[in-house]
N, C-alpha and C positions, 0 to 999 in steps of 0.2 A: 618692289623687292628689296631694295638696296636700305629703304626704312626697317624692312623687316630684320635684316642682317644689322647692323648696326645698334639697333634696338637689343641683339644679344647684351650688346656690353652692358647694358644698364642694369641687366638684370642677374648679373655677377657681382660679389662682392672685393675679394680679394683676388679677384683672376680673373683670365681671360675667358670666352666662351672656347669651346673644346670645337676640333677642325670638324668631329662630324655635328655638330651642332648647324657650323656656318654653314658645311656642305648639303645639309636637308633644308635649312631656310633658302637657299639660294638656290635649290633646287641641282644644283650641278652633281653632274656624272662623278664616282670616286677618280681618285688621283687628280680632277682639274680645277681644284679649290689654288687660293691665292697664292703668291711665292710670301713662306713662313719666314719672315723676319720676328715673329714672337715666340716662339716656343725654341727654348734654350738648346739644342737638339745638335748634335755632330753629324752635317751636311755627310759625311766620307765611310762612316761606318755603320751597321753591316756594309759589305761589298754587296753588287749585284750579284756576282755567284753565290755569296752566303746565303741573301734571300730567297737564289732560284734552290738554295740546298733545303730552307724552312719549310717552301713552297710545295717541295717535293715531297716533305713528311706532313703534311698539314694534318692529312686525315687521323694518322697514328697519334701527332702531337696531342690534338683537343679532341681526341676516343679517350683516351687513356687517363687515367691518374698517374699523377707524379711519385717521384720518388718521395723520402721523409727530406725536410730542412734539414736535415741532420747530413742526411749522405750529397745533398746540393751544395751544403755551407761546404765541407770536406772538400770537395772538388775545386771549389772557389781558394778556399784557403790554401791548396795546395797553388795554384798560380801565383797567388800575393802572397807567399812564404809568410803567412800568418799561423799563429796554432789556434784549434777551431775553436776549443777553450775561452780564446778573447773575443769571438765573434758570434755577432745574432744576424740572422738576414728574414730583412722584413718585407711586404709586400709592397715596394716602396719605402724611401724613405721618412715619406708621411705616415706611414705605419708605424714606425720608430721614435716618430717624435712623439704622438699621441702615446705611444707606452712609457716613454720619457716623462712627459707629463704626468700622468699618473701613478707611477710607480720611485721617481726620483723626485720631483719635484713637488718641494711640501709645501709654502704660502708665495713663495714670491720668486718673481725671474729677471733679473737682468737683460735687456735684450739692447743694441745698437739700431737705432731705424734711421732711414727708410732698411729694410733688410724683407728677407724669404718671409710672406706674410703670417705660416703656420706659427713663426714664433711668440709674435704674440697673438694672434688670434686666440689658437691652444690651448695654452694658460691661462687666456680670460673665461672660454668657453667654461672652464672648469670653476671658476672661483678665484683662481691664484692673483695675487696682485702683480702687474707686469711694471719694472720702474723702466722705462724709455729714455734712453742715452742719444740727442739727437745728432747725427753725423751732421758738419756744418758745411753748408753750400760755400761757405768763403776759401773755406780751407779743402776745399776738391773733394767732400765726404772722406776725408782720409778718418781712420780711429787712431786715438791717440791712447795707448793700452795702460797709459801712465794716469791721465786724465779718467778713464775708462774705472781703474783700480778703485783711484780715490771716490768716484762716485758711488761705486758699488759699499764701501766699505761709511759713508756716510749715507748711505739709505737702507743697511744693514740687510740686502738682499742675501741671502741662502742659497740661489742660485745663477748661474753665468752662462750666457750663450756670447759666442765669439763665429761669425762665417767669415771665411776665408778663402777663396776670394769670396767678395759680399755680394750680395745678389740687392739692386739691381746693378751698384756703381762697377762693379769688379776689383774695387780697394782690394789691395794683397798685403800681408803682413809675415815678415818673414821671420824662418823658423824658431831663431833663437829667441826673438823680442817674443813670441808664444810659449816658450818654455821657459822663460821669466816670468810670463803673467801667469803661465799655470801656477808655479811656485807661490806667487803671490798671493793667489786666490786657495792657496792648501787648506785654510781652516773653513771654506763652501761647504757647504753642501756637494755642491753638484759645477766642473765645469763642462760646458757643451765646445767641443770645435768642429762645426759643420765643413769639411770639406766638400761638400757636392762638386763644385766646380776645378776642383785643384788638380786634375791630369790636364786641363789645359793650360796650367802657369808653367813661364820659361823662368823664373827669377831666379831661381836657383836650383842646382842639381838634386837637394833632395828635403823638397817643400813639407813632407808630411808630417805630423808628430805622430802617427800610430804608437809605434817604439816606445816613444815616452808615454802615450798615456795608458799603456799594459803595465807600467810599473809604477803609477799613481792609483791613492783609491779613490779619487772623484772624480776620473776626469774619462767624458765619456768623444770618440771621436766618431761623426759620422758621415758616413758615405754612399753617395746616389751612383746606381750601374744605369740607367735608363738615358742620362745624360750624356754620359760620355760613351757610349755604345752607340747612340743615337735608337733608342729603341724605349722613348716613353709609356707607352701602348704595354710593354711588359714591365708590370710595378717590380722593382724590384733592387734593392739597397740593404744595405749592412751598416752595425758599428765595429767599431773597436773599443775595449776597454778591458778592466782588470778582468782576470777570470768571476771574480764574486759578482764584480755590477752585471756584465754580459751576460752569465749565469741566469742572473736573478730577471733581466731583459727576457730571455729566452724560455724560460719557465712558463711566461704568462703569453704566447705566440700561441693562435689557434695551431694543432696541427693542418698540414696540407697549406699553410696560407703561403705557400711559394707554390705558382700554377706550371703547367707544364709545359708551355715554353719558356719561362723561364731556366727551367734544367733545361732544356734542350740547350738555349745558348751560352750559357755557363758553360756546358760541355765541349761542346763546339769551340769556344774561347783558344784552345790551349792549341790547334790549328791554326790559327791565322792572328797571332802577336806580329808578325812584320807588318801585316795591311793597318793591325788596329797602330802601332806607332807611328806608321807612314800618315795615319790618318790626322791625329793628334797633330804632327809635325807640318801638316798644309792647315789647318785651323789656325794656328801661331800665326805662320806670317800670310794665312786671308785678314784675321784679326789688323797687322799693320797695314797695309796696304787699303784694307776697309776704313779704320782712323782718319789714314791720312785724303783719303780724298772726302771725306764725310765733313773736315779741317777744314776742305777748300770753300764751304757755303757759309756764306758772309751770315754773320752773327748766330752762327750754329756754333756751341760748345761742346767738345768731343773729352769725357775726363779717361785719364789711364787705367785699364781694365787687363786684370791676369785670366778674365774668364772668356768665355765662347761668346761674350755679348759685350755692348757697348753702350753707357749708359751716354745721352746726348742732351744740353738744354737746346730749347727751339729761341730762333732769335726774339727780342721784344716784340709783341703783338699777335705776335703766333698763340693757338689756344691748342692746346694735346689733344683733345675729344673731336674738333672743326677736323685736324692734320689725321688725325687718324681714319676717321670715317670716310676725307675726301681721297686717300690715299689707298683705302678700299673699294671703293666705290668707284674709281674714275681710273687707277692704276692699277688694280687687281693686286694690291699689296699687304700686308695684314702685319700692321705694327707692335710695340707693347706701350701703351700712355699708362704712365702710371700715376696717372689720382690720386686713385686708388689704394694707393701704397700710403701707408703712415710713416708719416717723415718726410714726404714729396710730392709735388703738385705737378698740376695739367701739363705742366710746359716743361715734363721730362718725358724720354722716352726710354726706353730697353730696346736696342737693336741687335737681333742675334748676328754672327759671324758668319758668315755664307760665299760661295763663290763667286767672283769676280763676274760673272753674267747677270749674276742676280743684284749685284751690289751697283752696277751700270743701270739697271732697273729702278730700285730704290734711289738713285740720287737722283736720275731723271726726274722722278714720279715728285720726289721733293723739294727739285728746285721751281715745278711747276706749279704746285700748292700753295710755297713759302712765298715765291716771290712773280709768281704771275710771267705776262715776257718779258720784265726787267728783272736786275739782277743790285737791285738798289737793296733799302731799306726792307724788312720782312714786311708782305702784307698780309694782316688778319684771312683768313676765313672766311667764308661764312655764317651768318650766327648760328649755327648749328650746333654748339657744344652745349654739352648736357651742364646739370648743377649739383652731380654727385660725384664731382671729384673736392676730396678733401684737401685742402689749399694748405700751402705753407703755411700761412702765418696762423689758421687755425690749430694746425697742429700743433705747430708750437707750443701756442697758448694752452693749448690741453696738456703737454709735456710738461711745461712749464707749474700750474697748478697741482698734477698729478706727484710729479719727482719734488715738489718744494712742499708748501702746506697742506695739501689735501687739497679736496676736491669744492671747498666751500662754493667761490665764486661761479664755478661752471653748473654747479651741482642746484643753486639755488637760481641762476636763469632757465637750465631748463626746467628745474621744477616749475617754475613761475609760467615755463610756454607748457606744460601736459605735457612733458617727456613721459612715456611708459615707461614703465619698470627702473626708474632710475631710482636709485637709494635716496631717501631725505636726507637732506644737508648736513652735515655733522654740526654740533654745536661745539662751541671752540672748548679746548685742552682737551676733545676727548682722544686726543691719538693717534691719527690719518694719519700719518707719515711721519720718517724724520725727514725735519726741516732739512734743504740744501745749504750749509750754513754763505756766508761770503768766503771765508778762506776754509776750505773744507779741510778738519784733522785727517792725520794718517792713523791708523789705529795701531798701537803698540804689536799686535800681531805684525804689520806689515812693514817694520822697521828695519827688520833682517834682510827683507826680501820685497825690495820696492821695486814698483813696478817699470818696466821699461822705457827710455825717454823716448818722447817719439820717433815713430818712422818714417821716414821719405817713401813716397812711393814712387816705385819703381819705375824708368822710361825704359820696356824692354829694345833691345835691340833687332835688328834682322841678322840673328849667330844659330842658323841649320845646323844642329847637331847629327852626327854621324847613327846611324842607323845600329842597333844591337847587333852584337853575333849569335849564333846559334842558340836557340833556347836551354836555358838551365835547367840542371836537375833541381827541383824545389827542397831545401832545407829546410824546415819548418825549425821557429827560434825555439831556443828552450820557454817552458810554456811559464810564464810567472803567476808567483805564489801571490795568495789574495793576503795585500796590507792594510791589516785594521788601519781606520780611518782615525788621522790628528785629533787630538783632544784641544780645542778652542783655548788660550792662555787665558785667566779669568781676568788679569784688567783689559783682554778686548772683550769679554764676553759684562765689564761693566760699563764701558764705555757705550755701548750701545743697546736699546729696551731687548728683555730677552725676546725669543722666537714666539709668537701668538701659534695657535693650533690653527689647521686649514680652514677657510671659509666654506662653509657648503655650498655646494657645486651649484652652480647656477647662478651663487648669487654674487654681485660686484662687491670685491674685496676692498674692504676700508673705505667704504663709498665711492667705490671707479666705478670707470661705465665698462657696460660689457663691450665684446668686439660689436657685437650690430652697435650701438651705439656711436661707438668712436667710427665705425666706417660710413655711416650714417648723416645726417643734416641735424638732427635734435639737438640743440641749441649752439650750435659752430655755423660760422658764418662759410658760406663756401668759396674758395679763391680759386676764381676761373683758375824600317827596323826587323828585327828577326826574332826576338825571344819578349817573353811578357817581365817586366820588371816587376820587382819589390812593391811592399804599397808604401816603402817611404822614396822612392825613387820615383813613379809614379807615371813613367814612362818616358824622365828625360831623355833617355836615350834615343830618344825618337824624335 
């Protein structure tokens, strides 16, 4: 049986297998599946009365159709004192990114990895070219937005994604150095700031850029309810953005695609802001107290995370897929290895935030994996670990080839093993890419408005904020006017080859490989509170 379960993961690409997957392979009764250390999920909220309230309406809930997205969003934006004008809510925020994709973004995307896999996968699935900025294991995956800038603007990408906190490290970047690099990036196309995870950062009182990017015209910001609700199971996430982009987001939304628990809990929301801030506020400091004893296992790396999870390396000799499987199978524990992730190899993990009963669990089940009955050196596993996680130094190589010359050297080994579907080699000057020079220019656009010197990231503290008062009457901000979008100055629009038209769909832009490809083996070597706050406030108060 435990082959059989484990065996899930292989046949996933960017993600984990899903809990009712494990619980039909495993054959186990609902609720007695493993304790979730993988799926990103706020332990605290709903309340158990909230669920026995869902529980009570089940039948009416999934009888019925829902209200319009219209009258769901309204409701929502009334909590987040947002006007509904800036905002789309999608079935999921993977519903959002995919119209993003399609409707904003025309050839190519900047993305940071390791990072949330839909980013690049997305835009390759479509044709787009994705240039890969890799966060560096030396310097703790921190992004350096300054560093970040210049690469963007010498590979003349069109559009930016930025996650904050990042998924899987939990790097956080605070607010101001983001409303620098918006500025910086004003003659994009298109910038993305994924907040998914940002109601669980303490770094500062009021983390969000929503505000700011209702008064820019490219800059689109997005936000996941599933996660910090704790309620994955109900797709359901919003953006923020000018009235015109949102607008034009919301146009292209099947009707009905918000189900109906989701309005239910949306509804429900405006009742219980004290339980959901109290909640937020025991995740914080489970978050420290998780660190620090995760700190205490000799040659484990714990890096600083503003999110609900905890990105860890394993010590030398340890393999992710061995620690994972044996930690399922032998401890009833269910991890995240991320191989899988582009950017990152076996010998990382994603551990979510969880209660202190559970976390006495996991270290147990870990120190018994890692280090056997002594507490010396880490010892290996068992050979058990699969050969489809995509290794650091491959990726690299692939980053490396992709964001500098093109794709020649990768592109003419796998040709030469029968890679499918991969594009023939380009033959040299025809134009793969711009070169990464050695000292990369700043573009006369960006001379105004450079980008921000790095940021430190943050050591949050254990500082429990005092709990909100009574819930506010919701203001809803004045709604902003849609501004035409910057016209490109023309010596940055010579400095770099103009924009080529999109690649048809399917096929690898400028000879990249598609997402199978790059997640793949085809010629890559594989290396083993009381009231609901604002949405720029985000529920400090709690």
């Amino acid at each position: 049986m435990s082959g059989n379960v484990t065996s899930l993961f292989r046949s996933t690409a960017a993600h984990s297998p899903s809990m009712a997957a494990l619980a039909r392979e495993s054959g186990e009764a609902a609720g007695a599946g493993p304790v979730d250390f993988c799926i990103p999920c706020n332990p605290y909220f709903p309340t158990p009365a909230m669920f026995d309230e869902m529980a009570g309406r089940l039948r009416d809930i999934i009888t019925y159709y829902p209200s319009s997205a219209d009258t769901i969003t309204a409701e929502l934006c009334g909590l987040l004192q947002l006007p509904p004008q800036c905002v789309a809510m999608g079935n999921g925020s993977t519903e959002l990114i995919t119209w993003i994709d399609h409707l904003l973004v025309r050839e190519s995307l900047a993305v940071p990895v390791p990072t949330f896999g839909r980013w690049t996968d997305q835009p390759m699935e479509t044709g787009k070219r994705v240039d890969m900025f890799p966060l560096q294991e030396a310097g703790g995956f921190a992004l350096d937005l300054a560093r970040y800038a210049e690469f963007v603007r010498a590979r003349g990408t069109r559009a930016v994604v930025v996650c904050n906190p990042n998924n899987p490290d939990g790097g956080y970047l605070h607010k101001q150095a983001l409303v620098q690099f918006m500025d910086a990036m004003a003659d994009r196309d298109l910038v993305v700031i994924d907040e998914s995870f940002l109601e669980f950062a303490d770094a500062e009182a009021e983390p969000s850029v929503v505000q700011e990017a209702m008064l820019r015209p490219n800059v689109v910001v997005l936000r996941s309810l599933g996660k910090n609700f704790g309620l994955h199971g109900i797709r359901f996430g919003y953006l923020v953005a000018n009235p015109a982009l949102a607008g034009r987001v919301r146009a292209m939304l099947p009707k009905w695609n918000l189900n109906s628990f989701a309005e239910h809990v949306v509804f429900m929301l405006r009742d219980h802001g004290p339980e959901y801030a109290r909640s937020l506020h025991q995740v914080r400091r489970d978050r420290l107290e998780m660190a620090a004893q995760l700190s205490a296992l000799p040659g484990l790396t714990v890096y600083p995370s503003q999110g609900n999870f905890l990105f860890v390396r394993l010590p030398v000799g340890a393999e992710g897929t061995a620690v994972r499987d044996r930690m399922l199978t032998e401890h009833r524990v269910l991890v995240r290895e991320c191989g899988n992730k582009i950017g990152s190899s076996s010998r990382f993990l994603r551990l979510v935030v969880r209660p202190q009963v559970d976390v006495r669990r996991l270290v147990s089940g870990l120190e018994q994996v890692l280090y056997g009955a002594g507490r010396g050196a880490a010892v290996p596993g068992p050979a058990t670990g699969t050969g489809y996680s995509s290794g650091t130094a491959a990726v690299d190589r692939l980053m490396y080839e992709t964001n500098g010359s093109g794709m020649r050297a990768i592109t003419a080994q796998t040709a030469g093993a029968g890679a499918p579907g991969l594009a023939a080699a380009p033959s040299p000057g025809t134009g793969t890419g711009v070169p990464l020079p050695a000292a990369v220019p700043v573009a006369p656009a960006a001379a105004t408005a450079p980008g921000p010197p790095p940021v430190p990231q943050p050591v949050p503290g254990p500082q429990p904020a005092p709990y909100p008062g009574p819930v506010p009457v919701p203001h809803p901000a004045p709604v902003p006017q849609p501004v035409p979008a910057p016209v490109p100055a023309p010596a940055a629009a010579a400095a770099y080859p103009p924009p080529v038209g999109p690649t048809p769909p399917g096929v690898p832009a400028r000879g990249g490989l598609t997402a199978a490809q790059v997640r793949g083996t085809n010629g890559l070597e594989s290396v083993p509170a009381t009231g609901w706050p604002n949405a720029a406030g985000m529920g400090q108060a709690g």
